[in-house]
C-alpha positions as CSV (number, residue, x, y, z in Angstrom):
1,X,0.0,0.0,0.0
2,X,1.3,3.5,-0.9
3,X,2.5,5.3,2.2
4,X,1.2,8.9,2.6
5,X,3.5,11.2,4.6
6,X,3.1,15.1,5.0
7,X,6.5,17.5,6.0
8,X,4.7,20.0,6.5
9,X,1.6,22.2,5.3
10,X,2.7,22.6,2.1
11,X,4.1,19.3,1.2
12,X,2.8,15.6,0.6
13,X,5.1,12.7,0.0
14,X,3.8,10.0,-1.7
15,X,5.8,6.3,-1.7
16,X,5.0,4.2,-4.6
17,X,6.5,0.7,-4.8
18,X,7.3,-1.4,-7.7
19,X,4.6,-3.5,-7.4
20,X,1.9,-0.5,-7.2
21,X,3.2,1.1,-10.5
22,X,3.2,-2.3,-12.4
23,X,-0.5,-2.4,-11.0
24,X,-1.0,0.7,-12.9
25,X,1.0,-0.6,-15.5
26,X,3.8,1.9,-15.4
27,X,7.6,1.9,-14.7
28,X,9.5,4.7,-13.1
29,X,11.2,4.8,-16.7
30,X,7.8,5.4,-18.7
31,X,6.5,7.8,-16.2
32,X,6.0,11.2,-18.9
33,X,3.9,14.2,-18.8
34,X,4.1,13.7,-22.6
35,X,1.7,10.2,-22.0
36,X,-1.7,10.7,-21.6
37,X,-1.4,6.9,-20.1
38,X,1.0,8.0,-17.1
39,X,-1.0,11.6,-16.7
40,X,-4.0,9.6,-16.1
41,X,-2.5,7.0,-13.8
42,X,-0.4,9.9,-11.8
43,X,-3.4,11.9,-11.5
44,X,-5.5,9.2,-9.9
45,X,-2.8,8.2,-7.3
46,X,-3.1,11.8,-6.6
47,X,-6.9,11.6,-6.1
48,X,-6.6,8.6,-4.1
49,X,-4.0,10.4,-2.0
50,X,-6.1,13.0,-1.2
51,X,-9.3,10.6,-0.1
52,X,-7.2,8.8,1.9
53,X,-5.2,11.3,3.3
54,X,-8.4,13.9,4.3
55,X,-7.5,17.0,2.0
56,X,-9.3,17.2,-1.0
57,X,-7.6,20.0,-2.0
58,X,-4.2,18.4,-1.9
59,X,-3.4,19.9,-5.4
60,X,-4.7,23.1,-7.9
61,X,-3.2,24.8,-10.0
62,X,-0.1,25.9,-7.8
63,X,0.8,22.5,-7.2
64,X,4.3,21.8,-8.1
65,X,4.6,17.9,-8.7
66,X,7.9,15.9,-8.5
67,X,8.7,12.6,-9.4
68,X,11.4,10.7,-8.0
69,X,12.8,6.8,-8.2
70,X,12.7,5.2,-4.9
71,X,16.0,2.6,-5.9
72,X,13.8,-0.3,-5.7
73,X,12.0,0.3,-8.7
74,X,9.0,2.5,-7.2
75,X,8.6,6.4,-7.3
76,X,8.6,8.8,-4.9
77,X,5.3,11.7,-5.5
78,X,6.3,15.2,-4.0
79,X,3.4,17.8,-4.2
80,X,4.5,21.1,-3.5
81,X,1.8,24.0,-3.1
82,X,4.2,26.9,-4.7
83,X,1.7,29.6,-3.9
84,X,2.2,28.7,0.3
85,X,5.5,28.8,-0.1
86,X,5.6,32.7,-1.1
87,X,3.8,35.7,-1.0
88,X,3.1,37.6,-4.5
89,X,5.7,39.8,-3.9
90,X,8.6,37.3,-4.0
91,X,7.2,35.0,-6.9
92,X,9.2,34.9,-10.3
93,X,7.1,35.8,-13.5
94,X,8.5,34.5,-16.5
């Protein structure tokens, strides 16, 4: 089962093992925003996440999403909520 873990208010952890992504039928390697596939599967880990973890609003818009191997063949799934992290004043346009 996916462990859930928060480190703080504005960031989840999600830990994905091997076995979970070949559920989904993905691989660390083929994991692509390019793929509609891996979008789609990514997304719903993320909407599973946030059932099970409580917040519903666990990502928008400002939601900066990284994706990490684990070594073991999993993924690690770090939401960041960019727009907690700074005021408007100190965001970067570009």
């Amino acid at each position: 089962m996916m462990k859930i873990s928060a480190t703080g208010k504005e960031t989840t952890v999600i830990e994905f093992s091997k076995e979970e992504l070949e559920a989904c039928r993905l691989t660390y390697e083929n994991i692509s925003r390019d793929v509609i596939k891996s979008r789609t599967a990514i997304y719903t880990i993320i909407t599973e996440t946030a059932k099970l973890s409580g917040d519903e609003k666990i990502i928008d818009e400002n939601t900066l999403i990284d994706i990490l191997p684990d070594g073991e063949g999993g993924c690690v799934i770090i939401l960041s909520n960019t727009r907690k992290r700074c005021d408007e004043k100190e965001r970067a346009v570009f």
